[in-house]
VEXTOR-40113 format. One record per atom (N, C-alpha, C, O): residue number from 1; x, y, z. Coordinates in steps of 0.2 Angstrom, whole numbers, always signed. Example, Ala and Ser with C-alpha at 12.3 -4.5 7.8 and 13.67 -1.06 7.14 Angstrom:
2
rec num 1 | X +66 | Y -28 | Z +39
rec num 1 | X +62 | Y -22 | Z +39
rec num 1 | X +66 | Y -16 | Z +39
rec num 1 | X +71 | Y -17 | Z +42
rec num 2 | X +64 | Y -11 | Z +35
rec num 2 | X +68 | Y -5 | Z +36
rec num 2 | X +64 | Y +0 | Z +39
rec num 2 | X +67 | Y +6 | Z +40
END
This chain:
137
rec num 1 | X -68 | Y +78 | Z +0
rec num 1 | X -65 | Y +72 | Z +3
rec num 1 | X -57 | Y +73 | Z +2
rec num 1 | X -54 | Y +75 | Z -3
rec num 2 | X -54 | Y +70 | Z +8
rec num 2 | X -46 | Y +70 | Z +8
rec num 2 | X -43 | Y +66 | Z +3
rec num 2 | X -43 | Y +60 | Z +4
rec num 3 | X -41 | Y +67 | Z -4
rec num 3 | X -39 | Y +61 | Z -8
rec num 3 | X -32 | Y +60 | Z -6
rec num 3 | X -28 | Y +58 | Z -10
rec num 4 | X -31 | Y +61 | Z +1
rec num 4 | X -24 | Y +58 | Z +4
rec num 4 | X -25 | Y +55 | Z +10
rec num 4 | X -20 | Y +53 | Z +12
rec num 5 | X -32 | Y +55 | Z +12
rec num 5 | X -32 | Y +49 | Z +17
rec num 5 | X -40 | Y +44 | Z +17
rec num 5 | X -43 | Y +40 | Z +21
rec num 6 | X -41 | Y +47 | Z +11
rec num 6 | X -47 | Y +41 | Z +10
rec num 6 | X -47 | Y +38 | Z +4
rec num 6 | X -43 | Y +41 | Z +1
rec num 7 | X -50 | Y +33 | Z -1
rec num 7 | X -52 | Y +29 | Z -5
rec num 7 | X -51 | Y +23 | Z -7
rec num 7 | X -46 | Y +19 | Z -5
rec num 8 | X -54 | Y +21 | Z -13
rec num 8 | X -54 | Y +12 | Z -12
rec num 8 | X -47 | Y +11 | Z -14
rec num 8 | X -44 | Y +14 | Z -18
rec num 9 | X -47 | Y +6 | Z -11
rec num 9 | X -40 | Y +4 | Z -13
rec num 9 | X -41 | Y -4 | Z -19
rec num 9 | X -43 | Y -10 | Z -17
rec num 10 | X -40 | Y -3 | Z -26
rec num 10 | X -40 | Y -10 | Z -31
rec num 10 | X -34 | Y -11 | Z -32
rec num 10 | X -30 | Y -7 | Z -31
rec num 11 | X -33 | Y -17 | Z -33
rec num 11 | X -27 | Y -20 | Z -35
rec num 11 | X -24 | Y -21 | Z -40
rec num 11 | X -27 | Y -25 | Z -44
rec num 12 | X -19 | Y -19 | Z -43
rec num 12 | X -17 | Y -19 | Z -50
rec num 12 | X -17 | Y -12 | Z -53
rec num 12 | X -13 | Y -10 | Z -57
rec num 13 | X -23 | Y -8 | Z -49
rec num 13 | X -26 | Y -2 | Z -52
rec num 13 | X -24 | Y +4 | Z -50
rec num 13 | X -20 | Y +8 | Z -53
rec num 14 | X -27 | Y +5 | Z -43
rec num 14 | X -27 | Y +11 | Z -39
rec num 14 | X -28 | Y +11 | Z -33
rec num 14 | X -30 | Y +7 | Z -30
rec num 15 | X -25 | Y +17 | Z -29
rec num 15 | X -27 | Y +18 | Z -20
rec num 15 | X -31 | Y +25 | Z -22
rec num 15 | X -30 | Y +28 | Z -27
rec num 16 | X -36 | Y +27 | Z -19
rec num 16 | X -42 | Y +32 | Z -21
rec num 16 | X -40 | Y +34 | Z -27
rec num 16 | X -39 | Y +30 | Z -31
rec num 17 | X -39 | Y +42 | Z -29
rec num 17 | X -39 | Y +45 | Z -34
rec num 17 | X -31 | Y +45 | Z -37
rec num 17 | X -29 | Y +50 | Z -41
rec num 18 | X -27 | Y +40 | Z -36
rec num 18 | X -18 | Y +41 | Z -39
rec num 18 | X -21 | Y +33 | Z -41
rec num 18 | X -25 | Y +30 | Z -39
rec num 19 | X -16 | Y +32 | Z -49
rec num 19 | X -16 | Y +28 | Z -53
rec num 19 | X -11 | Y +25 | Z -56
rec num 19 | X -6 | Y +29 | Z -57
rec num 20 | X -12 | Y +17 | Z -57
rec num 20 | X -5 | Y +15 | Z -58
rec num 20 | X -5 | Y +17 | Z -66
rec num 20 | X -10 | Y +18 | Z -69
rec num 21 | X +0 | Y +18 | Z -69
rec num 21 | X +2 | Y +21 | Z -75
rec num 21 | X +1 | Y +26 | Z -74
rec num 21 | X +4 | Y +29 | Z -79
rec num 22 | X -2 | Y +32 | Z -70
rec num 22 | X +1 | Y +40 | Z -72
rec num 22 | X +5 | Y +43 | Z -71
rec num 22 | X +9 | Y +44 | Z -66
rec num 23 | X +7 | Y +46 | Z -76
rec num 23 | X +14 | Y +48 | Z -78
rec num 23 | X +16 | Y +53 | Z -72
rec num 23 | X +12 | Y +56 | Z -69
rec num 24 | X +22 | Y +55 | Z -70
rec num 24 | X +24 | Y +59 | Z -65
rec num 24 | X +22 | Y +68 | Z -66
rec num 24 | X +22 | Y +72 | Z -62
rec num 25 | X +22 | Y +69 | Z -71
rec num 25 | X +17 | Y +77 | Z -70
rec num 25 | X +9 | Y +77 | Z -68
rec num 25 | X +7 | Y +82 | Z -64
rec num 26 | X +6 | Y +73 | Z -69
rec num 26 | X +1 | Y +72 | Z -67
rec num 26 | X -1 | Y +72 | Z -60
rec num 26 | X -5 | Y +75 | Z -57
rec num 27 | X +6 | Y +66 | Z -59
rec num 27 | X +5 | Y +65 | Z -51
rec num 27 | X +6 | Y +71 | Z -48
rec num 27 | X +2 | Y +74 | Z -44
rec num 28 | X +12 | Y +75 | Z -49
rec num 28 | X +16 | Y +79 | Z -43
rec num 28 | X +11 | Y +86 | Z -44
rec num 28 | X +12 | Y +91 | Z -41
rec num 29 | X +7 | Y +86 | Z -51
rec num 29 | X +1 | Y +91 | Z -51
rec num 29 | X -5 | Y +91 | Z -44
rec num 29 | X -9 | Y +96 | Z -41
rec num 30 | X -5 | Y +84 | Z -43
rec num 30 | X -11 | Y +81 | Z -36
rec num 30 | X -6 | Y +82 | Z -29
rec num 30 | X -8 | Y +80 | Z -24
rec num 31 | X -2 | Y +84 | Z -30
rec num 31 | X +3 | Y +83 | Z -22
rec num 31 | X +3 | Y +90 | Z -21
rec num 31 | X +2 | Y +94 | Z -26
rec num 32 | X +4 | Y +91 | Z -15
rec num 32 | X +3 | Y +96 | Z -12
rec num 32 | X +9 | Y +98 | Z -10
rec num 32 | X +13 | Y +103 | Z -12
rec num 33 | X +10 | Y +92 | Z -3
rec num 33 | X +19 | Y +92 | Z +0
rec num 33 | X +21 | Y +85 | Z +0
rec num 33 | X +19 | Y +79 | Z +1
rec num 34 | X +28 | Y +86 | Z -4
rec num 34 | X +28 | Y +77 | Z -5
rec num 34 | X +38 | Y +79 | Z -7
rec num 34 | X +40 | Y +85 | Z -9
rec num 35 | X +42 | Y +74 | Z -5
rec num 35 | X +47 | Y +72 | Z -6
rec num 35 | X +51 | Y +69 | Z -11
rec num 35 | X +47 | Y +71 | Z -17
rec num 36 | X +55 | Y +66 | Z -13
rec num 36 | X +56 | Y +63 | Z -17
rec num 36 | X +62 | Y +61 | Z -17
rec num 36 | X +66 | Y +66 | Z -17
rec num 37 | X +64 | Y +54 | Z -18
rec num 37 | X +72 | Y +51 | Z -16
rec num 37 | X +73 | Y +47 | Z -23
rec num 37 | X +68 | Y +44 | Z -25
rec num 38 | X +79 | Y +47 | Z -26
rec num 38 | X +79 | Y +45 | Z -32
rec num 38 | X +83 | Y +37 | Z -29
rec num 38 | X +88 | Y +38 | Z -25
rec num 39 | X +83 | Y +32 | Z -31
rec num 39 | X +83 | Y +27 | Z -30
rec num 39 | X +88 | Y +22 | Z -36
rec num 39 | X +91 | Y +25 | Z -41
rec num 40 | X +90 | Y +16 | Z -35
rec num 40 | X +94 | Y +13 | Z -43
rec num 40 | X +92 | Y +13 | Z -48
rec num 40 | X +96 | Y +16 | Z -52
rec num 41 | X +86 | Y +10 | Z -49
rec num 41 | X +81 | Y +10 | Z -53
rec num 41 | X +73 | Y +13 | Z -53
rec num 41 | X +69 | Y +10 | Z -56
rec num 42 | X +73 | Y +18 | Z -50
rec num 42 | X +67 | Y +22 | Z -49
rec num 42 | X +67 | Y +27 | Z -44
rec num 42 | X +70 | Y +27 | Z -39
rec num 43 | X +62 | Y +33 | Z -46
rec num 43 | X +62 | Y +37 | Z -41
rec num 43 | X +55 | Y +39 | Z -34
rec num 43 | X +49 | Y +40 | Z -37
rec num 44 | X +56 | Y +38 | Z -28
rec num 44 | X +50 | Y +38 | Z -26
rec num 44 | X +46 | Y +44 | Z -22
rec num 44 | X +46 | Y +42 | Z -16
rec num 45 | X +44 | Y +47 | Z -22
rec num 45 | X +38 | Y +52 | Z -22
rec num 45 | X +34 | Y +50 | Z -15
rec num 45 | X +30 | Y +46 | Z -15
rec num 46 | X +36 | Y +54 | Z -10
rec num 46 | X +33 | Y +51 | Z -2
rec num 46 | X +29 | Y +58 | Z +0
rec num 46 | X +31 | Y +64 | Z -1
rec num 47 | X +23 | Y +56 | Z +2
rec num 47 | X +18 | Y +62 | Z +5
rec num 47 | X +18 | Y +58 | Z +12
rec num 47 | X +19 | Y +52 | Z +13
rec num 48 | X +15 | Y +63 | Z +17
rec num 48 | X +11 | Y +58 | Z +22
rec num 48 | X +10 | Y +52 | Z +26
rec num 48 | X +11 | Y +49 | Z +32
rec num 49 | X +5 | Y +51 | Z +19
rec num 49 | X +1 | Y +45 | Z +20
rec num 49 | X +0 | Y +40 | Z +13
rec num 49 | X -2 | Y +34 | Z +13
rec num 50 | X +3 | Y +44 | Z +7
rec num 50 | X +5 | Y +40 | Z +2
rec num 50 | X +13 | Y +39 | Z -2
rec num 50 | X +16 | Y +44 | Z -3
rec num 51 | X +14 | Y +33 | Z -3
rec num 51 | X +22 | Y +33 | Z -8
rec num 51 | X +18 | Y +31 | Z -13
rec num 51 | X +13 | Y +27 | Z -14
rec num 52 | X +24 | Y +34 | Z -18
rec num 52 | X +23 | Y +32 | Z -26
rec num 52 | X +30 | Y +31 | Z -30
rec num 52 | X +34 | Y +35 | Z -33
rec num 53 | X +29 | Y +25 | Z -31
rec num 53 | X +36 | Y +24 | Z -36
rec num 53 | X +36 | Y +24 | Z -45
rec num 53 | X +32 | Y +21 | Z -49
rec num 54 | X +40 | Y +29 | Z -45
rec num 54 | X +39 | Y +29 | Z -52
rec num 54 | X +46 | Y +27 | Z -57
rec num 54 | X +52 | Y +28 | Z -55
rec num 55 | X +44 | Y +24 | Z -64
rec num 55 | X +50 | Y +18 | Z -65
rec num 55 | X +52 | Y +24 | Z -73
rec num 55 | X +49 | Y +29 | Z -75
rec num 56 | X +57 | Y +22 | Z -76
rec num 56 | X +62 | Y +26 | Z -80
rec num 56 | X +59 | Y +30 | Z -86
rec num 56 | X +62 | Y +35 | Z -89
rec num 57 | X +51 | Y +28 | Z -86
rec num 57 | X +48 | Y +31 | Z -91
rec num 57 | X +44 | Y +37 | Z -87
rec num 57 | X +39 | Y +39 | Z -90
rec num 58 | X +46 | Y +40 | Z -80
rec num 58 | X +41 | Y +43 | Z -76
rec num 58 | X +35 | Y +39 | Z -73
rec num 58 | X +32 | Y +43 | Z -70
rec num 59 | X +30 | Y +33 | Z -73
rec num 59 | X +25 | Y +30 | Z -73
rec num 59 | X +25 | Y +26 | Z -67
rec num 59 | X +30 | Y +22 | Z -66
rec num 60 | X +20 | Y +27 | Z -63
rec num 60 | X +18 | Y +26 | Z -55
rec num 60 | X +18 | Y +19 | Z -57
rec num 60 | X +13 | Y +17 | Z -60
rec num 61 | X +21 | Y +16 | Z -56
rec num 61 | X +21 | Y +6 | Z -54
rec num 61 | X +19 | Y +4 | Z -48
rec num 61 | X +16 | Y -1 | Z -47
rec num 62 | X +20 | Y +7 | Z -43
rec num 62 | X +19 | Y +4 | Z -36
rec num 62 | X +15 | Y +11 | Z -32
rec num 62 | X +17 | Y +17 | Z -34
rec num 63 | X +12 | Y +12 | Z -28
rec num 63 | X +8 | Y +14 | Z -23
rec num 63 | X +9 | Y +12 | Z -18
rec num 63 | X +8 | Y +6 | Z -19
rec num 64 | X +11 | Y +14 | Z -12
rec num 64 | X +10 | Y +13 | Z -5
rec num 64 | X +4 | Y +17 | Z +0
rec num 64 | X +3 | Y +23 | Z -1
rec num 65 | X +3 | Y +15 | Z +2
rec num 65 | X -4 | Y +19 | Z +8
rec num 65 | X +0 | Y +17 | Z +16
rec num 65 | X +2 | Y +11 | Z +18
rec num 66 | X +0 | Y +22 | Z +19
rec num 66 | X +3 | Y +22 | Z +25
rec num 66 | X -1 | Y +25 | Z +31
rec num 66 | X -7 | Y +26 | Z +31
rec num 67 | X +3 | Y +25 | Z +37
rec num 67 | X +0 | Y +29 | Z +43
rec num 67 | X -5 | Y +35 | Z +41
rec num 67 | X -3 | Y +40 | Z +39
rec num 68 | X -11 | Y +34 | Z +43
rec num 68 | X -17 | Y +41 | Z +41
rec num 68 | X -21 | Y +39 | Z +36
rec num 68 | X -27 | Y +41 | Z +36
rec num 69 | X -18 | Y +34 | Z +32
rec num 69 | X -23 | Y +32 | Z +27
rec num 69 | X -29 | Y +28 | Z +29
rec num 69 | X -28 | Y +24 | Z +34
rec num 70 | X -35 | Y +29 | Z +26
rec num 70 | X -40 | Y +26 | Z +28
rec num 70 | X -45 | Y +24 | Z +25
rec num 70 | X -51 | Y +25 | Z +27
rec num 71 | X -43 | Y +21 | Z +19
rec num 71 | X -47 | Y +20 | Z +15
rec num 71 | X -46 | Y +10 | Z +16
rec num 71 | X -42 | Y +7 | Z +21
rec num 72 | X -52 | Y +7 | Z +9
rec num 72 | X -49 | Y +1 | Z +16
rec num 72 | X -50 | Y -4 | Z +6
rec num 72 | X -53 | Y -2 | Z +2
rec num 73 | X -45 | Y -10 | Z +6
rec num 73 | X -49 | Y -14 | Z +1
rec num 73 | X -55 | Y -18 | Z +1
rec num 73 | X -57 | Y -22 | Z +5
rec num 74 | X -58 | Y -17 | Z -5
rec num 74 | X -65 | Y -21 | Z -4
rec num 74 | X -70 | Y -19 | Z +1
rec num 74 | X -74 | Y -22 | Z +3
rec num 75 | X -69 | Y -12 | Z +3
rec num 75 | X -73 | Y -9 | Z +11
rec num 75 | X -72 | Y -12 | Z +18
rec num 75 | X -74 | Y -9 | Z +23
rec num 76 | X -68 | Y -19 | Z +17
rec num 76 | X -66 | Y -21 | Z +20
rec num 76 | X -59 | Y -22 | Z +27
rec num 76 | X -60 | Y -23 | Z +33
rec num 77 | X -54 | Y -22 | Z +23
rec num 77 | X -45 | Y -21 | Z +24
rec num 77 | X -43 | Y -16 | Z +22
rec num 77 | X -43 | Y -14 | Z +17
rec num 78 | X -40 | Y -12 | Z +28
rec num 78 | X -37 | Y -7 | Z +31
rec num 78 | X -32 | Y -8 | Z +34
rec num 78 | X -31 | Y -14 | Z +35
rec num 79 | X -27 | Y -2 | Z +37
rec num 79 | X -22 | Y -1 | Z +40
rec num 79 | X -26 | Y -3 | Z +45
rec num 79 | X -32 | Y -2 | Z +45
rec num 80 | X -23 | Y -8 | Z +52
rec num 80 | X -23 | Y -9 | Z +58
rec num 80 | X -26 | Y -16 | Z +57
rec num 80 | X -25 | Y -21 | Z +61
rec num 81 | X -29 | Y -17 | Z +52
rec num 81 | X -32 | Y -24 | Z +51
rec num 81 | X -28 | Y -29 | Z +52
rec num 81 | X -22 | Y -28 | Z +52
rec num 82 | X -30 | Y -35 | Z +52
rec num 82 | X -23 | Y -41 | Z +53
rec num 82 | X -25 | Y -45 | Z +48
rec num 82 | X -29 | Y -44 | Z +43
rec num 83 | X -22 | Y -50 | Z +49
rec num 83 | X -21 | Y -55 | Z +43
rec num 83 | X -25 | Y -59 | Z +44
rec num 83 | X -27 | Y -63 | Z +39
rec num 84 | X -27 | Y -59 | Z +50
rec num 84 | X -34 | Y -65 | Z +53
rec num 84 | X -41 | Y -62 | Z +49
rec num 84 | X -46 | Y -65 | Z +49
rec num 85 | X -41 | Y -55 | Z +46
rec num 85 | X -47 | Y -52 | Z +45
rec num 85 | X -46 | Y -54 | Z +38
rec num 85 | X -51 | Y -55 | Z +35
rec num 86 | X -40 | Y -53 | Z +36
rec num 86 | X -39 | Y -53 | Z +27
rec num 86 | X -43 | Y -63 | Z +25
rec num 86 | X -47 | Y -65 | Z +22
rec num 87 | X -39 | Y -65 | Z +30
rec num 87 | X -41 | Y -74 | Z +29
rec num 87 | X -48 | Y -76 | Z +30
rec num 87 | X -51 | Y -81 | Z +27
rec num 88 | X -52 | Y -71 | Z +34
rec num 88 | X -57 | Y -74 | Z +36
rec num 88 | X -62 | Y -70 | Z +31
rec num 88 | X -68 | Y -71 | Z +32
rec num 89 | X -60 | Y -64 | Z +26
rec num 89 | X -63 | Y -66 | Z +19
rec num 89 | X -62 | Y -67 | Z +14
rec num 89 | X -67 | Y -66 | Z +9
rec num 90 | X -56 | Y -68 | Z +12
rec num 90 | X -52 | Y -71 | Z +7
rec num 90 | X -50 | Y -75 | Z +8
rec num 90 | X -45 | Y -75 | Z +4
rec num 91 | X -49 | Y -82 | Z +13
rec num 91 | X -43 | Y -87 | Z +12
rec num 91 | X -38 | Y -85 | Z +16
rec num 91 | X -36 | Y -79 | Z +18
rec num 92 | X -35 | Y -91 | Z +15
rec num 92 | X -27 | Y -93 | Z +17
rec num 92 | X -22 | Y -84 | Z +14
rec num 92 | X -24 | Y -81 | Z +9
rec num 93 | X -17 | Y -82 | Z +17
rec num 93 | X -14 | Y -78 | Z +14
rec num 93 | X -6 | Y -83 | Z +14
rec num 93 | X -5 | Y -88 | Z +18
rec num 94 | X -1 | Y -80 | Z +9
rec num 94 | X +4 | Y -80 | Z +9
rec num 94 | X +11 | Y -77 | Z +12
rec num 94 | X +10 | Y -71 | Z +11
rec num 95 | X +15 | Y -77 | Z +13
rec num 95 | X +22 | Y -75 | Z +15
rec num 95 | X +27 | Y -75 | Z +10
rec num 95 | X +30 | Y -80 | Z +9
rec num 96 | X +28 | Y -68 | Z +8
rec num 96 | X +34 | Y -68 | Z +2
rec num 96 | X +39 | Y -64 | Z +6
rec num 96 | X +37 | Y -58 | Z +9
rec num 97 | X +43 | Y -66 | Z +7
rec num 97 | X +50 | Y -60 | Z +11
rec num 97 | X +46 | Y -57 | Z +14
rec num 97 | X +41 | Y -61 | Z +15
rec num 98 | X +45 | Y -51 | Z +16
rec num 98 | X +43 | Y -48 | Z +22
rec num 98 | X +36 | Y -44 | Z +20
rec num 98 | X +35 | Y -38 | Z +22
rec num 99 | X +30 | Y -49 | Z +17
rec num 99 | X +26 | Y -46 | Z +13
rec num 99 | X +21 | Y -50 | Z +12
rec num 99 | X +22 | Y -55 | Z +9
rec num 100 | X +14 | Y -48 | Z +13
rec num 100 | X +7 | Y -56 | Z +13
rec num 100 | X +5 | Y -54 | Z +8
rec num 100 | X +4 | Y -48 | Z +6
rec num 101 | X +2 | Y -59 | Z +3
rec num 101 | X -2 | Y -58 | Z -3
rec num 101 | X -9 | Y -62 | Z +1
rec num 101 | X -10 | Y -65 | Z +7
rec num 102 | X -12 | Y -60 | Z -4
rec num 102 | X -20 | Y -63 | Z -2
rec num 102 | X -19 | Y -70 | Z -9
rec num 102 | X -14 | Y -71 | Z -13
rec num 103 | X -24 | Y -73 | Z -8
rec num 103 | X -25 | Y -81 | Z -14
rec num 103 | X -26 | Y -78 | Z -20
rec num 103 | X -28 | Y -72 | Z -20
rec num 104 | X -25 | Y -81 | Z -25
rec num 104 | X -29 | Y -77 | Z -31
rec num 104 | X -30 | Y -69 | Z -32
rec num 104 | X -35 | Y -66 | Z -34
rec num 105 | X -26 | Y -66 | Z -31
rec num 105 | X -27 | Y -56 | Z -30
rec num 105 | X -22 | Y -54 | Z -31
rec num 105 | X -18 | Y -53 | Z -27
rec num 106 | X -20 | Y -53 | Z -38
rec num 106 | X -14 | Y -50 | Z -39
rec num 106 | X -15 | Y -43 | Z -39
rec num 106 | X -20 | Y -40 | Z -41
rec num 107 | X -8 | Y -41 | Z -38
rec num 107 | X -9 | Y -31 | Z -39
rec num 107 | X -10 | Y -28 | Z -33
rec num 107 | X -10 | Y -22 | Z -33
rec num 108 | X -10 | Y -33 | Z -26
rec num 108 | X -9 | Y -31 | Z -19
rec num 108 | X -5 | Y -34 | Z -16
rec num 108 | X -2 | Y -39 | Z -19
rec num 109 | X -2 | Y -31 | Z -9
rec num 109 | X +1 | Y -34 | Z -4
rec num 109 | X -1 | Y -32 | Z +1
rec num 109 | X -5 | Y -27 | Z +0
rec num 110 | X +2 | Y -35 | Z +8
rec num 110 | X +2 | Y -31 | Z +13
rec num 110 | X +9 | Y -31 | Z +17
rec num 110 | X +12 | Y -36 | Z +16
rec num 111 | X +11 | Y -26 | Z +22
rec num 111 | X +17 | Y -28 | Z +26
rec num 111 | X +13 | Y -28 | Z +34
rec num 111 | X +9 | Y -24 | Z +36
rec num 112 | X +16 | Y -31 | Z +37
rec num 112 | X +13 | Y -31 | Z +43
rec num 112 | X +17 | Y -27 | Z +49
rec num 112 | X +23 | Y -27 | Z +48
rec num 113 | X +15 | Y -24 | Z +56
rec num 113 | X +21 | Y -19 | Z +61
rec num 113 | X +25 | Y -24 | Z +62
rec num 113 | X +25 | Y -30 | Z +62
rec num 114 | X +31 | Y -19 | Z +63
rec num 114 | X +36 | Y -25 | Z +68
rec num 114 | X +36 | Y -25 | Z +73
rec num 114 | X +34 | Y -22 | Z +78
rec num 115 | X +40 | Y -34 | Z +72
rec num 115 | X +41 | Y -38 | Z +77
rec num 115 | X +43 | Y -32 | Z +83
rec num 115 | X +40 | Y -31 | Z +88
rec num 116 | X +48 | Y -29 | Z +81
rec num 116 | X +52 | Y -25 | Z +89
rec num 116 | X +45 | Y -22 | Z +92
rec num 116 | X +44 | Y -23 | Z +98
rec num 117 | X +42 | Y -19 | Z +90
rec num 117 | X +36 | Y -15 | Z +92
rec num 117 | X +33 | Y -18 | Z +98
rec num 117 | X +32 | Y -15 | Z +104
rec num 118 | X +32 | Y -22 | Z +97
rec num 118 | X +28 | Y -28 | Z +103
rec num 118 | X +34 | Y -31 | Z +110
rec num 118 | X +39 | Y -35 | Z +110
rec num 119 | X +30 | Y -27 | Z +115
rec num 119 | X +31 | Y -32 | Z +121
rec num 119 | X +30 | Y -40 | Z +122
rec num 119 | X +34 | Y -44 | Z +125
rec num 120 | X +25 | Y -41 | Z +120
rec num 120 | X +23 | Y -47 | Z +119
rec num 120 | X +24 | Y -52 | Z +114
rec num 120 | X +25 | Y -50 | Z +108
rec num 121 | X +24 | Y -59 | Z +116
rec num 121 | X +26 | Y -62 | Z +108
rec num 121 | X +21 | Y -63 | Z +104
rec num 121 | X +15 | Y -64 | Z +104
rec num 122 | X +26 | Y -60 | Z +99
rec num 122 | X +21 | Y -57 | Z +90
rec num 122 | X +18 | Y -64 | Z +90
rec num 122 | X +18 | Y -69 | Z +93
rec num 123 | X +13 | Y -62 | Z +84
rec num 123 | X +8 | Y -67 | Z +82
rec num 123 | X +5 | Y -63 | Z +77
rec num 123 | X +1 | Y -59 | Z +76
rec num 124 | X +12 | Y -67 | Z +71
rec num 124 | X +9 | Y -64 | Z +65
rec num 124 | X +1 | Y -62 | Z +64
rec num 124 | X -1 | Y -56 | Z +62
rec num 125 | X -5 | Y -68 | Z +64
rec num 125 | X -11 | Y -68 | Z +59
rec num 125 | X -12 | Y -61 | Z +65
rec num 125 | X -17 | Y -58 | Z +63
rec num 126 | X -11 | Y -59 | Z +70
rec num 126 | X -15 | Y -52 | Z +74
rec num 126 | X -10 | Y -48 | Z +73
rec num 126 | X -12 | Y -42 | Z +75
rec num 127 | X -6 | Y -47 | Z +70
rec num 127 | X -1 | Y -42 | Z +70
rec num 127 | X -4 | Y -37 | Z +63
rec num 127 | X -5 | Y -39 | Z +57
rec num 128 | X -6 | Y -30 | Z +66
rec num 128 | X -9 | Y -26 | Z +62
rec num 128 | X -6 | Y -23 | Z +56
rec num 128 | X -1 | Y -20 | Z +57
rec num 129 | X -8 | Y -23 | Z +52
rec num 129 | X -7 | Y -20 | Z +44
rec num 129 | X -4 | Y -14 | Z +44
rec num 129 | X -8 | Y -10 | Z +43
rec num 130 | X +5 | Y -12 | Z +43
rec num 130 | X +5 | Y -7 | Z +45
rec num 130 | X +4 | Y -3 | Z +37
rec num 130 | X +3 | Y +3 | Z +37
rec num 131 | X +6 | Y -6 | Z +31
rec num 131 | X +5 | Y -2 | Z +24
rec num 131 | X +3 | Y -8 | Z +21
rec num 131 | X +4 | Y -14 | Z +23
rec num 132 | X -1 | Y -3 | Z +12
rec num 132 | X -4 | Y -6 | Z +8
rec num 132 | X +1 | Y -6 | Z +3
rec num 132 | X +5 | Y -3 | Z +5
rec num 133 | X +1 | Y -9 | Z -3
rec num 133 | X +4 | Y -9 | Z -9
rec num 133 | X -1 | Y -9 | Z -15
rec num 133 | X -5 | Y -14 | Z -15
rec num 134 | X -2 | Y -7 | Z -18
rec num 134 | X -3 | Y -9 | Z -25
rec num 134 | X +1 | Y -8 | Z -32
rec num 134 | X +3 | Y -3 | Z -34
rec num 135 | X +1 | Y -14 | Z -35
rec num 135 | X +7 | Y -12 | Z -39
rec num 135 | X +4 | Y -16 | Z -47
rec num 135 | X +1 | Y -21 | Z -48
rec num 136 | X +7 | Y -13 | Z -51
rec num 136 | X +4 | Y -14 | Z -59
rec num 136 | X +8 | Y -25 | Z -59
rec num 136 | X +13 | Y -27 | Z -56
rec num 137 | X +3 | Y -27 | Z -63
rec num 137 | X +4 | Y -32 | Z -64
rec num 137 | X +5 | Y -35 | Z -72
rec num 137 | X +6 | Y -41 | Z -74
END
């Protein structure tokens, strides 16, 4: 199995086999081709299909899952999925600046495609899921 473009995504926890709290040799021992931009307070570690932010002591705090990735939360929510699909098994979602939480579910987000992308007028709850987050809570 690709552990770069499939598994479960938990929240708080993990995107397949990459974990929140592992330390940056660990990680860049699982990478193959991956970049790396060092940032104000952090540095982040970009493959493909996965980002990884990691904070002053070396340790992955945030995970992002991108284009390719296709693993889904709860078997459920994936990349392409909309927000109409997150609500209609979890509830109402939220809007934080540029970024949807689910009710009660801490340790995920979602960001949604952009608006410019669409000829037509956006609608948010259909507007597809373009990356995941999970991030230590």
């Amino acid at each position: 199995m690709d552990i770069f473009r499939y598994g479960d995504v938990v929240p708080g926890e993990s995107i397949g086999a990459f974990q929140i709290g592992m330390k940056a040799e660990q990680l860049l021992n699982m990478l193959e081709d991956y970049q790396s931009e060092q940032r104000s307070n952090c540095i982040v570690v970009k493959t493909s299909t996965l980002w990884f932010w990691l904070d002053e002591e070396n340790k992955t705090f945030q995970i992002m899952a991108i284009d390719g990735f296709l693993g889904k939360y709860a078997k459920l929510i994936g990349l392409g999925d909309t927000i109409s699909d997150i609500e209609e098994h979890f509830g109402n979602c939220t809007q934080d600046s540029y970024v949807v939480k689910m009710p009660n579910i801490e340790g995920i987000c979602f960001e949604l495609k952009d608006v410019d992308e669409y000829d037509q007028v956006w609608d948010e709850l259909s507007a597809p899921i373009c990356s995941i987050c999970v991030y230590s809570v």
